[in-house]
N, CA, C and O atoms as a DFTB+ gen file, in Angstrom:
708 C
 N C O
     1  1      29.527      75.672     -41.209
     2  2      28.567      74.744     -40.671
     3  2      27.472      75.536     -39.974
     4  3      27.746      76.393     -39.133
     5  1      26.571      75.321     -40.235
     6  2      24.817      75.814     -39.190
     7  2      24.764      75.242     -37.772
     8  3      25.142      74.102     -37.501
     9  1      24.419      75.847     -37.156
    10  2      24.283      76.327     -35.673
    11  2      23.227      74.872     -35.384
    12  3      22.177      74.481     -35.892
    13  1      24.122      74.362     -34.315
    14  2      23.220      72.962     -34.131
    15  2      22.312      73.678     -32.772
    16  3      22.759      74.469     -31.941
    17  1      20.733      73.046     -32.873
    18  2      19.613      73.793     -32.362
    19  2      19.910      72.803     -30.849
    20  3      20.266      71.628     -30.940
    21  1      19.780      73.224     -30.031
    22  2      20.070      72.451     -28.417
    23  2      18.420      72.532     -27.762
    24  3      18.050      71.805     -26.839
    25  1      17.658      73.421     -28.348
    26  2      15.911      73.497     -27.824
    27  2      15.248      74.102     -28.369
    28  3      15.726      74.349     -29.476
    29  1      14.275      74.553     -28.211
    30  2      12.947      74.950     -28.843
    31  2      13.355      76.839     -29.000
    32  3      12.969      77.627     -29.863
    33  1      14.079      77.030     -28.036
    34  2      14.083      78.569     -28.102
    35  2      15.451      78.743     -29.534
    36  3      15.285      79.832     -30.084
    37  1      15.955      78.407     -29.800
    38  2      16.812      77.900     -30.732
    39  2      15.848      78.784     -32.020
    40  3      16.101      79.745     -32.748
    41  1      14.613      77.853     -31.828
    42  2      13.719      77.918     -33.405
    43  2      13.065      79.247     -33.023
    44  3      12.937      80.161     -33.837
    45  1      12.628      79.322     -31.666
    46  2      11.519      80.812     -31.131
    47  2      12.232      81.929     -31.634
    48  3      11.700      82.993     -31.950
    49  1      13.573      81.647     -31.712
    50  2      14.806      83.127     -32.281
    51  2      15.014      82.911     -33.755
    52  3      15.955      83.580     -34.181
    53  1      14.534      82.326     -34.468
    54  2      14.501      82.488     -35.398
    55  2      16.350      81.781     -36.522
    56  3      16.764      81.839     -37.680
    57  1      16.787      81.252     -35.271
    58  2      18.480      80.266     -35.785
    59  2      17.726      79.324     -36.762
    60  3      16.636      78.781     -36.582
    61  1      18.376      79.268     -37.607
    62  2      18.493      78.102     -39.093
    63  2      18.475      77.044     -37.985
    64  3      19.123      77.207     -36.951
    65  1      17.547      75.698     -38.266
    66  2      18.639      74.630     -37.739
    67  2      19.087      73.748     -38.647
    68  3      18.805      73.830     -39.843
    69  1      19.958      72.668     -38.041
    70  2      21.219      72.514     -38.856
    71  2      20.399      70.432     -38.889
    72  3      20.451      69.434     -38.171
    73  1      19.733      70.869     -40.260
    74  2      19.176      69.248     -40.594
    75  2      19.932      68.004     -40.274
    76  3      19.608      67.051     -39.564
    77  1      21.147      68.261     -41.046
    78  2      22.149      67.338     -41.412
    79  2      22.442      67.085     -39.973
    80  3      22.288      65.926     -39.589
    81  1      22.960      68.252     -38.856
    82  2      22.538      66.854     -37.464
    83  2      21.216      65.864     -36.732
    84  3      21.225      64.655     -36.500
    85  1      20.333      66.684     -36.534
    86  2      18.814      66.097     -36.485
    87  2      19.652      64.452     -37.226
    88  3      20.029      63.422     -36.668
    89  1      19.668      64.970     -38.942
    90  2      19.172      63.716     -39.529
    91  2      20.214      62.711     -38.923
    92  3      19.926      61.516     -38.976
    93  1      21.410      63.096     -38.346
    94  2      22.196      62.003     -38.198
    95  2      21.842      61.644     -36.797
    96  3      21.839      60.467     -36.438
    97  1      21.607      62.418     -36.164
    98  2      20.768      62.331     -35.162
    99  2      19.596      60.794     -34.733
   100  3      19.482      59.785     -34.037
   101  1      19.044      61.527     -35.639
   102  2      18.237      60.225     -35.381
   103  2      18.080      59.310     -36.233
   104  3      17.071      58.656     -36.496
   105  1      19.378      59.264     -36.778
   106  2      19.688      57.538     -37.819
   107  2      20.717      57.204     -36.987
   108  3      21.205      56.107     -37.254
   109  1      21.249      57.829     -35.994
   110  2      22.201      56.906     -34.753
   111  2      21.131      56.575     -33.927
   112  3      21.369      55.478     -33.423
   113  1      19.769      57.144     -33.457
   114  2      18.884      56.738     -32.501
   115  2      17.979      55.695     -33.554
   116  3      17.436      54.955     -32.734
   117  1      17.625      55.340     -34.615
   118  2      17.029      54.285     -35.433
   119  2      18.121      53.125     -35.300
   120  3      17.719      52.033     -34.896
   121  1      19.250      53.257     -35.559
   122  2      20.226      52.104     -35.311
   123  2      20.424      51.737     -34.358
   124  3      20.671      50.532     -34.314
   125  1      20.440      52.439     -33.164
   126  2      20.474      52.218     -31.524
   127  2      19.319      51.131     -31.055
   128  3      19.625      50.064     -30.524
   129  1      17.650      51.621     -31.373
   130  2      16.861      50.886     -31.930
   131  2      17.017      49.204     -32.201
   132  3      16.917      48.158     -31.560
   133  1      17.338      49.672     -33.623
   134  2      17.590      48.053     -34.375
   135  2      18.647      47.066     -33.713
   136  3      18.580      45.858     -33.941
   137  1      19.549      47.570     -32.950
   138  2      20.446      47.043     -32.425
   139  2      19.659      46.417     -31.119
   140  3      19.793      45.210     -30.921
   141  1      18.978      47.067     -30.370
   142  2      18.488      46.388     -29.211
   143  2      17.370      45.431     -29.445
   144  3      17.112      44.460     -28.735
   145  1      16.746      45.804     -30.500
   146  2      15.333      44.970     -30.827
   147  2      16.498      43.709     -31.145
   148  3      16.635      42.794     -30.332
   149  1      17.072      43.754     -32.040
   150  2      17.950      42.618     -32.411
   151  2      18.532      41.818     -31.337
   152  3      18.370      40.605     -31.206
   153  1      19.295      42.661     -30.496
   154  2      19.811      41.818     -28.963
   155  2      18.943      40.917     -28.456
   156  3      19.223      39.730     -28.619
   157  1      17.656      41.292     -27.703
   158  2      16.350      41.000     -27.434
   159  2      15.861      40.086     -27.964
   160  3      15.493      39.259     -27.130
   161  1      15.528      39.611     -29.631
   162  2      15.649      38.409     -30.218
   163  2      16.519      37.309     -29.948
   164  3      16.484      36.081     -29.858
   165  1      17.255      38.195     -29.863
   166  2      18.678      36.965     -29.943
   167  2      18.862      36.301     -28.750
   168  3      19.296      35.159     -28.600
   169  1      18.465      37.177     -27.815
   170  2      18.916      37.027     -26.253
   171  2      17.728      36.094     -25.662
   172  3      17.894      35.503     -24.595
   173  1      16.487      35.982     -26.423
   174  2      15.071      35.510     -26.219
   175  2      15.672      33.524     -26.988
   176  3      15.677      32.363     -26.579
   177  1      15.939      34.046     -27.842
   178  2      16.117      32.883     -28.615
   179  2      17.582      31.653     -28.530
   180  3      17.867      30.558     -29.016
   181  1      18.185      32.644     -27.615
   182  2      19.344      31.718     -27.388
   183  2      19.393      31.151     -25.490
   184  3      19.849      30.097     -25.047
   185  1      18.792      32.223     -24.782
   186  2      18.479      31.677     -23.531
   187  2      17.781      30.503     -22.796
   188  3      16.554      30.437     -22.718
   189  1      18.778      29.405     -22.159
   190  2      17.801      28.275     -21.890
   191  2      16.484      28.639     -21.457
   192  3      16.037      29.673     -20.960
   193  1      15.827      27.225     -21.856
   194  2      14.077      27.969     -21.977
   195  2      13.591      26.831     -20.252
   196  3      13.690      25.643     -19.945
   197  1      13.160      27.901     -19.684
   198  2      12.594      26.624     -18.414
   199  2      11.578      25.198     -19.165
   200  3      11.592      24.023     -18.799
   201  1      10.855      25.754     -20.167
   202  2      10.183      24.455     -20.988
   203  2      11.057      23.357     -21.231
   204  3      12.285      23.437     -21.266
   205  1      10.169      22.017     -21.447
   206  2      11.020      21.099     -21.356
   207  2      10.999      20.827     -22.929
   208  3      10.224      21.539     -23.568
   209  1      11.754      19.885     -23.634
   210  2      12.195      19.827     -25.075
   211  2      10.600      19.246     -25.212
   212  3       9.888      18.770     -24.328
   213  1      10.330      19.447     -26.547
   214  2       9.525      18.561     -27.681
   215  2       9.469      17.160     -26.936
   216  3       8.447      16.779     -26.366
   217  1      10.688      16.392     -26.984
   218  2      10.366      14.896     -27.002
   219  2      10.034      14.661     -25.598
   220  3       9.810      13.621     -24.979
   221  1      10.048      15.310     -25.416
   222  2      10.174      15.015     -23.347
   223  2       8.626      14.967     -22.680
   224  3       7.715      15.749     -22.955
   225  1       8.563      13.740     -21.643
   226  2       7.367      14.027     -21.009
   227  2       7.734      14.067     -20.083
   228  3       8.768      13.547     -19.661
   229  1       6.386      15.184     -19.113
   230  2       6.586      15.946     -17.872
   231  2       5.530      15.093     -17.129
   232  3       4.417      14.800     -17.567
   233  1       6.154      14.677     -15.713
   234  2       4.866      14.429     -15.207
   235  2       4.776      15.119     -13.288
   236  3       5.827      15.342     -12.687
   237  1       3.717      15.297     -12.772
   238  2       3.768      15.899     -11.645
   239  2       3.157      15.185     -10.243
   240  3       2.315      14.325     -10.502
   241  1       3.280      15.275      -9.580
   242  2       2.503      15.009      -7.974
   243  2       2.711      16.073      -7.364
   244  3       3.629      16.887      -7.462
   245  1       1.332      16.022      -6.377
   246  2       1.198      16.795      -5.146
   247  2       1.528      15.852      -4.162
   248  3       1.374      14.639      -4.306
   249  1       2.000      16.422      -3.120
   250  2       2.585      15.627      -2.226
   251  2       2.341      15.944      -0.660
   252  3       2.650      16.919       0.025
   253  1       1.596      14.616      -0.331
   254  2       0.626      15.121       0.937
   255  2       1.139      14.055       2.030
   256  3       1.883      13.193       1.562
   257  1       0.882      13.975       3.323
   258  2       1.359      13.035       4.410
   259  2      -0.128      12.396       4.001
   260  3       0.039      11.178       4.065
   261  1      -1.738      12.714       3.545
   262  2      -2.362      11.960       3.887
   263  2      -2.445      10.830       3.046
   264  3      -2.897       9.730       3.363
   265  1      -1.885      11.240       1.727
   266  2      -1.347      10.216       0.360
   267  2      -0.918       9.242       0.983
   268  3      -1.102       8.123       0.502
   269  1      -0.242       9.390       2.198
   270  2       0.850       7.992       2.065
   271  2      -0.055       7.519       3.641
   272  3       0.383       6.459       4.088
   273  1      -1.147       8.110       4.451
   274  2      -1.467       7.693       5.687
   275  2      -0.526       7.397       6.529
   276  3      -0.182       6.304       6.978
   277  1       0.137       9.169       6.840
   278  2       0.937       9.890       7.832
   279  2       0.295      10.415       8.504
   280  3      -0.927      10.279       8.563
   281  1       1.060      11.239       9.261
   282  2       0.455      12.546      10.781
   283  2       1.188      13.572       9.864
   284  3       0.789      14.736       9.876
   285  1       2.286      13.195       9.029
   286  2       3.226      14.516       8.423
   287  2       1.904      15.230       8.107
   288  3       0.910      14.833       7.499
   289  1       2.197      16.447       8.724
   290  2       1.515      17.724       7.906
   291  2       2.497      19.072       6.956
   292  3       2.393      20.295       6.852
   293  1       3.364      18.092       6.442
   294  2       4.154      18.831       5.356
   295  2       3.231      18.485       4.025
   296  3       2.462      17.524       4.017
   297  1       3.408      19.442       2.827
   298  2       2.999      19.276       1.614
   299  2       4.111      19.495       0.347
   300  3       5.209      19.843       0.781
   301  1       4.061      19.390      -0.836
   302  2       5.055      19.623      -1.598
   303  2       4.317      19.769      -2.767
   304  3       3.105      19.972      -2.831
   305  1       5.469      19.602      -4.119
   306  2       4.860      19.231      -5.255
   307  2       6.597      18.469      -5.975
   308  3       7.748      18.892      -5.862
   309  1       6.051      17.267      -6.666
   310  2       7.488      16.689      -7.687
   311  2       7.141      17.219      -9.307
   312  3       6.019      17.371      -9.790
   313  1       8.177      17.397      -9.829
   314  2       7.771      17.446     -11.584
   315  2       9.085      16.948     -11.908
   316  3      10.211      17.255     -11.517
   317  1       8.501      15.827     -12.987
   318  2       9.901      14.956     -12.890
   319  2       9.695      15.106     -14.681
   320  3       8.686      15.418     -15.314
   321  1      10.986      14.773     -15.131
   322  2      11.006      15.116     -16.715
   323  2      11.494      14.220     -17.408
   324  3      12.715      14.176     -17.260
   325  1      10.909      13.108     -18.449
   326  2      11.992      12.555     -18.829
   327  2      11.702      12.685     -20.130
   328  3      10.614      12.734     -20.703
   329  1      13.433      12.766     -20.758
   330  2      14.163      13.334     -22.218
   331  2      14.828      12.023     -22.634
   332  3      15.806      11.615     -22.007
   333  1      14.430      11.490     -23.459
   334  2      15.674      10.303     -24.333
   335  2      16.096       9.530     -23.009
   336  3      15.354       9.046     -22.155
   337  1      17.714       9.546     -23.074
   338  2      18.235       8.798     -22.090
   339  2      18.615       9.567     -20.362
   340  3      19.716       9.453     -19.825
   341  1      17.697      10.146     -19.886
   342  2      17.976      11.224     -18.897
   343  2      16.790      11.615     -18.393
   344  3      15.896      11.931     -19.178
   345  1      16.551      11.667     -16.803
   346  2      15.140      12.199     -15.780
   347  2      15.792      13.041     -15.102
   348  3      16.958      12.967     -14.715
   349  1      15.104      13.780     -14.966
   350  2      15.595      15.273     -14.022
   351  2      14.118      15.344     -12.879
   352  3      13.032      14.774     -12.978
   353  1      14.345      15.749     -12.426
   354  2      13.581      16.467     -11.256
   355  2      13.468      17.706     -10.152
   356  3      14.532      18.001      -9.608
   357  1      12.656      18.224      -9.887
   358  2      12.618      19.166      -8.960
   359  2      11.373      18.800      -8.068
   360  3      10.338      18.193      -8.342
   361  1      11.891      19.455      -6.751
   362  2      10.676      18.996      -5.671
   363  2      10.584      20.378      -4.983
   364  3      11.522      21.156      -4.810
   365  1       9.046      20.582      -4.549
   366  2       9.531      21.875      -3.778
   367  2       8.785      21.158      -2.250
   368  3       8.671      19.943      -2.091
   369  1       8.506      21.802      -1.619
   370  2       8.134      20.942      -0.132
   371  2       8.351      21.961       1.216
   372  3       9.293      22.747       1.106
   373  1       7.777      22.003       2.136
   374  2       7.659      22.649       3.225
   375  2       6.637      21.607       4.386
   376  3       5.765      20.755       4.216
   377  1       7.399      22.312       5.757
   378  2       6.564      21.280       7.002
   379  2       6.878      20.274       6.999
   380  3       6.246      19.315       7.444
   381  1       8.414      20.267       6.262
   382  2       8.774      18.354       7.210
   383  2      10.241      18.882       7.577
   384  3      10.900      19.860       7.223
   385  1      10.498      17.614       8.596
   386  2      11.809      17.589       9.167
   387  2      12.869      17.487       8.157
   388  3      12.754      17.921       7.011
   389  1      14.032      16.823       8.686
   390  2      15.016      17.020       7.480
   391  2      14.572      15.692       6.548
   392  3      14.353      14.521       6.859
   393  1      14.528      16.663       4.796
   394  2      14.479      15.137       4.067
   395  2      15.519      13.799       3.905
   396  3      16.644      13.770       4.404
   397  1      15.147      13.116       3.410
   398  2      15.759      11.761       3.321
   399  2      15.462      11.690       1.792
   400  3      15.205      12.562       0.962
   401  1      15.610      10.117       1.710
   402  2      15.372       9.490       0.702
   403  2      14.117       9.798      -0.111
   404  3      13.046      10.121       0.403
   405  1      14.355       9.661      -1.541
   406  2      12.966      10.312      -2.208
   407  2      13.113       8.941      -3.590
   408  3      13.979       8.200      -4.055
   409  1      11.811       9.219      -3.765
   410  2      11.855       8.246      -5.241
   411  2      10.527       8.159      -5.651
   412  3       9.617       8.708      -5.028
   413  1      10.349       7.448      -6.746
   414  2       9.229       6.250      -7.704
   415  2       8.545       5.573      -7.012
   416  3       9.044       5.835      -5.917
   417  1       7.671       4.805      -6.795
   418  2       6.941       3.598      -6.341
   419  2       5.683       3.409      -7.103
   420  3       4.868       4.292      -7.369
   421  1       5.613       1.984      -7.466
   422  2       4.463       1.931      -8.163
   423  2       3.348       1.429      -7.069
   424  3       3.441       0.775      -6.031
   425  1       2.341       1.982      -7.715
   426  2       0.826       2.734      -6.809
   427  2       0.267       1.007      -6.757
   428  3       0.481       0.002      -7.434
   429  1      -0.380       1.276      -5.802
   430  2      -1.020       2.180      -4.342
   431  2       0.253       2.084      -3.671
   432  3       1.162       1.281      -3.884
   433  1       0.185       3.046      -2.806
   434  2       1.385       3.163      -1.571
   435  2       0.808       1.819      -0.564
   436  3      -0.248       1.289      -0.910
   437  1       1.565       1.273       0.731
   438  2       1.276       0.158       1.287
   439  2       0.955       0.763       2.533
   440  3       0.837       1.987       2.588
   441  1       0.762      -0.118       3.780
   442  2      -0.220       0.492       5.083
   443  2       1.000       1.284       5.461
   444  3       2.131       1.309       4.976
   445  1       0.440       1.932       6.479
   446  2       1.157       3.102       6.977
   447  2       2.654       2.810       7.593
   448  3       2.769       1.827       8.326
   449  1       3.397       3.337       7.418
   450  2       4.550       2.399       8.133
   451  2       5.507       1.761       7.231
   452  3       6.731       1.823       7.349
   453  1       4.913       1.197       6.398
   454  2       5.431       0.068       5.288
   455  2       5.944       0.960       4.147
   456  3       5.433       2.048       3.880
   457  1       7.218       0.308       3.349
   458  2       7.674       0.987       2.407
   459  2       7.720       0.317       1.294
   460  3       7.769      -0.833       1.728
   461  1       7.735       0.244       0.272
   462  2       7.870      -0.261      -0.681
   463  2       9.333      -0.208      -1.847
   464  3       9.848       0.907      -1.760
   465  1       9.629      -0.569      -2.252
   466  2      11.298      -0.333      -2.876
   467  2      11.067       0.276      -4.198
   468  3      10.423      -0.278      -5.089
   469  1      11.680       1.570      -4.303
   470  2      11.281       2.258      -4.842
   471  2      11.724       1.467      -6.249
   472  3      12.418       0.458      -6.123
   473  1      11.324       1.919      -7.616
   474  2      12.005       1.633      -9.061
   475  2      12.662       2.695      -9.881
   476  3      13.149       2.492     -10.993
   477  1      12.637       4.026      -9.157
   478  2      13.308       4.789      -9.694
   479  2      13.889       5.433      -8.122
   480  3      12.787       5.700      -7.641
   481  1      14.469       5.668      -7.500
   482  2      15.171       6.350      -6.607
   483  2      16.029       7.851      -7.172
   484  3      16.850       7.996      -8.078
   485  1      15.386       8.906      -6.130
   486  2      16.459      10.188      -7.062
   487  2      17.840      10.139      -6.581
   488  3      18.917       9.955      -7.149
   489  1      17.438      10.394      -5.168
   490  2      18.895      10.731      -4.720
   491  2      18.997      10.815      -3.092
   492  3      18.099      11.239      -2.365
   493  1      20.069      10.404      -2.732
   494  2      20.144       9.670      -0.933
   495  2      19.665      11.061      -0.202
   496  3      18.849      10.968       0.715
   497  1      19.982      11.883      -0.454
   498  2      19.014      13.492       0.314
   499  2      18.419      14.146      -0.130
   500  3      18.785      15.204      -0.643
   501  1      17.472      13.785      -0.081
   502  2      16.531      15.214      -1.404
   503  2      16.615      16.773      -0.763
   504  3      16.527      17.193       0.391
   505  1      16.756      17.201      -1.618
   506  2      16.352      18.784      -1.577
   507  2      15.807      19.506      -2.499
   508  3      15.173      18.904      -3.366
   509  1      15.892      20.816      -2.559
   510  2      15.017      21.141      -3.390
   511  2      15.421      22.101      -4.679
   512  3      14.741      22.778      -5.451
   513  1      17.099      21.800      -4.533
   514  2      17.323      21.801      -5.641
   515  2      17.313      21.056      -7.216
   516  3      17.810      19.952      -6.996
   517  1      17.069      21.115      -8.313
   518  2      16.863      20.600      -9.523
   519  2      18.134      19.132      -9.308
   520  3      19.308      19.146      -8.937
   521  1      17.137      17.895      -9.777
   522  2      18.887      17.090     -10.336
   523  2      18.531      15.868     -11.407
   524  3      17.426      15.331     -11.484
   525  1      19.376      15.628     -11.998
   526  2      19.277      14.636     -12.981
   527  2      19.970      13.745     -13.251
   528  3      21.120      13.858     -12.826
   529  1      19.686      12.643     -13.948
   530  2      20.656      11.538     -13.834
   531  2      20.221      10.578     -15.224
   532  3      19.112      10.721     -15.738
   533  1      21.115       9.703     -15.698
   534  2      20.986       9.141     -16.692
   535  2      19.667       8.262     -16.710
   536  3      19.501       7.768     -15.594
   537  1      19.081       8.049     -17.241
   538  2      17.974       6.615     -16.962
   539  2      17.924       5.684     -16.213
   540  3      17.346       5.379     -15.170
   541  1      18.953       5.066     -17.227
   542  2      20.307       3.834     -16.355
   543  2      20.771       4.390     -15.463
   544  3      20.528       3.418     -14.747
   545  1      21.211       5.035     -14.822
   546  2      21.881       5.504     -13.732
   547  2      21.770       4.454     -12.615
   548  3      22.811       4.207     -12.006
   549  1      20.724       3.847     -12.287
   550  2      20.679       3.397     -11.085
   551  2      20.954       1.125     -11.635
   552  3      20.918       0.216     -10.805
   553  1      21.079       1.026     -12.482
   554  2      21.377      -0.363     -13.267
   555  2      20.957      -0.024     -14.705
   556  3      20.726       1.063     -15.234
   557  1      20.924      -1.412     -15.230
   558  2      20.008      -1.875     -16.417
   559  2      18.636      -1.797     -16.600
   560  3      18.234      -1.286     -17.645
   561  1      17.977      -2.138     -15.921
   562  2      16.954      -2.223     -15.781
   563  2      15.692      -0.757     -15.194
   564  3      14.473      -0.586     -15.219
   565  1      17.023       0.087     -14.675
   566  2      16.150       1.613     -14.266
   567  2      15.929       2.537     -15.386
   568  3      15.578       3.702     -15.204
   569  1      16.120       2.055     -16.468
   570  2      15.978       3.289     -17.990
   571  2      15.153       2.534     -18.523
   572  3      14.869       2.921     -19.656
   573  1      14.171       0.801     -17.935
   574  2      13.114       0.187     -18.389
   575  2      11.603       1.198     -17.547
   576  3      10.510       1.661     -17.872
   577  1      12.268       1.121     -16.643
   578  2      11.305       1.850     -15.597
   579  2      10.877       2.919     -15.713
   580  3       9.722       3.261     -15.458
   581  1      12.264       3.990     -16.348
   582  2      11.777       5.280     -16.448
   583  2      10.890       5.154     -17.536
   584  3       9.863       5.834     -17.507
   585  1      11.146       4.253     -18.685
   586  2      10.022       4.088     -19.936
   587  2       8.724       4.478     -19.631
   588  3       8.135       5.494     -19.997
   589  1       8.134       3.092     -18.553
   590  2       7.144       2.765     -18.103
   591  2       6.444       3.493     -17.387
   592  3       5.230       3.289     -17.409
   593  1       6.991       4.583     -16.518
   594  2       6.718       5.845     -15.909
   595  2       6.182       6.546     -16.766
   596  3       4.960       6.671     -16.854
   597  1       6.834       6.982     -17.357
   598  2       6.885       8.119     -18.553
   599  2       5.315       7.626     -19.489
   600  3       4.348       8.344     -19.742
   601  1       5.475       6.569     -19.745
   602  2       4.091       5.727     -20.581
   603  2       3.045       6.088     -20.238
   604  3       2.257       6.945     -20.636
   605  1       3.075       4.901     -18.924
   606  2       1.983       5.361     -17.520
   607  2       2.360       5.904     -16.348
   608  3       2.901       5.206     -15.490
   609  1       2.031       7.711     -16.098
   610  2       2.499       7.903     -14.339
   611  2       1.278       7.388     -13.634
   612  3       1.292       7.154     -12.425
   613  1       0.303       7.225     -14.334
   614  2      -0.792       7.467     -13.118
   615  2      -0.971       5.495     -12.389
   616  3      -1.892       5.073     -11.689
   617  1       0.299       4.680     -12.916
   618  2       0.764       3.552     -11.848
   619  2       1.741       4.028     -10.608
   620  3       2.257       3.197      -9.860
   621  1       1.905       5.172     -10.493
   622  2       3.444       5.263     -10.012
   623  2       3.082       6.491      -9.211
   624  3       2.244       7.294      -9.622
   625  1       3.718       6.628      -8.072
   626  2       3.607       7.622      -6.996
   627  2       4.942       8.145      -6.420
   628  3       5.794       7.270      -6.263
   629  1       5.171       8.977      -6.193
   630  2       6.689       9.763      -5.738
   631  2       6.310       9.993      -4.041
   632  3       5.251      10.343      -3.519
   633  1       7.503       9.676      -3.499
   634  2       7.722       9.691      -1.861
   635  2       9.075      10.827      -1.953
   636  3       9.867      11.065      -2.865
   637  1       8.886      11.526      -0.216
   638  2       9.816      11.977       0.196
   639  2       9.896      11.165       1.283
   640  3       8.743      10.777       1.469
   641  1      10.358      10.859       1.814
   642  2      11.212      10.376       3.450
   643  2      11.938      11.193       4.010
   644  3      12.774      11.866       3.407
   645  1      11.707      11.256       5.337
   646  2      12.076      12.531       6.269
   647  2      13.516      11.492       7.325
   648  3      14.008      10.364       7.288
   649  1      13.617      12.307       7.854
   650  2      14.093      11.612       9.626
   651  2      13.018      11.083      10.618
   652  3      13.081       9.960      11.117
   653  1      12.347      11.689      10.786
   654  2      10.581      11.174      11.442
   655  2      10.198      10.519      10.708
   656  3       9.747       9.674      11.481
   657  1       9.824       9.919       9.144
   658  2       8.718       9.237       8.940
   659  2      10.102       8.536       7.319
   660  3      10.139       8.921       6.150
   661  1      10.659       7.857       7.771
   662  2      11.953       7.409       6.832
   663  2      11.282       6.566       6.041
   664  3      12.058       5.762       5.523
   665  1       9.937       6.378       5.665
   666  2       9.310       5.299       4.685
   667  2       8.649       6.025       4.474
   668  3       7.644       5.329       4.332
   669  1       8.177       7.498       4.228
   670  2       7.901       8.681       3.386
   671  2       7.454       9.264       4.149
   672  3       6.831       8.735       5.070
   673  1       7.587      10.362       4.054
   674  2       6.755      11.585       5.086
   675  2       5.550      11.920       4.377
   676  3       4.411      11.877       4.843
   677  1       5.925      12.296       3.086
   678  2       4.776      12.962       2.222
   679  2       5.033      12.394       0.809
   680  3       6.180      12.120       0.455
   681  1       3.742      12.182      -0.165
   682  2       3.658      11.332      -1.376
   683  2       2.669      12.221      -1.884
   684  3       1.897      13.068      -1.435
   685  1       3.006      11.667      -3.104
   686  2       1.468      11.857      -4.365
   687  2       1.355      11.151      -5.265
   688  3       2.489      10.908      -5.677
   689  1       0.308      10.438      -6.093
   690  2       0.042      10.256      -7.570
   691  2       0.706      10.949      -8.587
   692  3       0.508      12.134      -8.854
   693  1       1.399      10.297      -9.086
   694  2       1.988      10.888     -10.735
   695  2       0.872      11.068     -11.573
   696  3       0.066      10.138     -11.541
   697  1       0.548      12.230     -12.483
   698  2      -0.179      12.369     -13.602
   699  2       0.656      13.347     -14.180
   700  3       1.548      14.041     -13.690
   701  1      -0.101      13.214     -16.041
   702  2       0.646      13.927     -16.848
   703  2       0.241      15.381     -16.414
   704  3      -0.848      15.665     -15.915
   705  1       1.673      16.620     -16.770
   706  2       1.862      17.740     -16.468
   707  2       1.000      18.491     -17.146
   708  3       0.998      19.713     -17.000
C-alpha cells in the first residue's frame, strides 16, 4: 500500500501519494454532504410551520385602553386563527394588572365602564400563552359566530379584562392579518 500523505510537506519530499485514499476520502466527505443537505430538507419540510394552513383565516388587533375609553395604559396585540372546526389564539400584552377574562365583541365597544357579552369568549384567564378550542366549544351557536368573524372581523373587536378594569382593560378592532 502507498504512503497516505497527512500535508503538504508529504508532496515538498517528493512521497507518492496514495489516490485511492484522497479518493475515498472525499466520497465519504461528498456523502457526508448529501446526507446533511438531505436531513435539512427533510427537517425543513417535516417541522411544524408557525404559518397557518391554506384554509385558515388569520385575523389581528392592536390592543389599546384608548380603544375601549380606559385610563389602562397597557397595550397588546390578539391574532386569532380560524381552521375548519377550531380558533386558536395568541395574545401578547404588557402594562396591565393581572388579566381576566378575554374575548369577541361585536363593534363598537359601549361607554366606558359598560361591557358587552362577548360571542366568542377565549378563556376565564388569559395569558399569553397560545390556546385553542373547538368552534362549538362554547354551545351551538359559537362555531356560527366564529363563521361570521372569520367572514367579517372588521364587525368584531377583542377585549382583555384585567382585575382593575374587569369590562376590558385594553381592546382593538379585528382586521384581516
Amino acid at each position: 500500500m502507498l504512503p497516505h500523505v497527512t500535508d503538504s510537506s508529504d508532496v515538498r519530499l517528493g512521497r507518492r501519494l496514495d489516490t485511492r485514499s484522497i479518493k475515498v476520502g472525499e466520497s465519504h466527505l461528498a456523502v457526508a454532504k448529501h446526507a446533511l443537505i438531505v436531513f435539512a430538507v427533510l427537517a425543513a419540510l417535516l417541522a411544524p410551520s408557525a404559518a397557518a394552513p391554506a384554509n385558515a383565516v388569520v385575523v389581528k388587533a392592536n390592543l389599546t385602553g384608548k380603544y375601549l375609553r380606559t385610563t389602562s395604559k397597557g397595550s397588546g396585540t390578539a391574532t386569532i386563527t380560524f381552521t375548519g372546526g377550531k380558533v386558536c389564539w395568541k395574545f401578547t400584552y404588557r402594562g396591565l394588572d393581572k388579566p381576566g377574562d378575554s374575548g369577541i365583541h361585536i363593534a363598537p365597544p359601549p361607554a366606558p365602564g359598560k361591557h358587552k357579552t362577548s360571542v366568542f369568549p377565549f378563556t376565564a384567564t388569559t395569558s399569553m400563552a397560545p390556546g385553542c378550542v373547538a368552534a362549538n366549544h362554547w354551545g351551538p351557536s359559537s362555531a356560527g359566530w366564529a363563521q361570521k368573524i372569520a367572514a367579517n372581523p372588521s364587525r368584531f373587536y377583542v377585549i382583555i379584562g384585567t382585575a382593575k378594569y374587569p369590562q376590558g382593560a385594553i381592546g382593538g378592532p379585528l382586521r384581516r392579518a
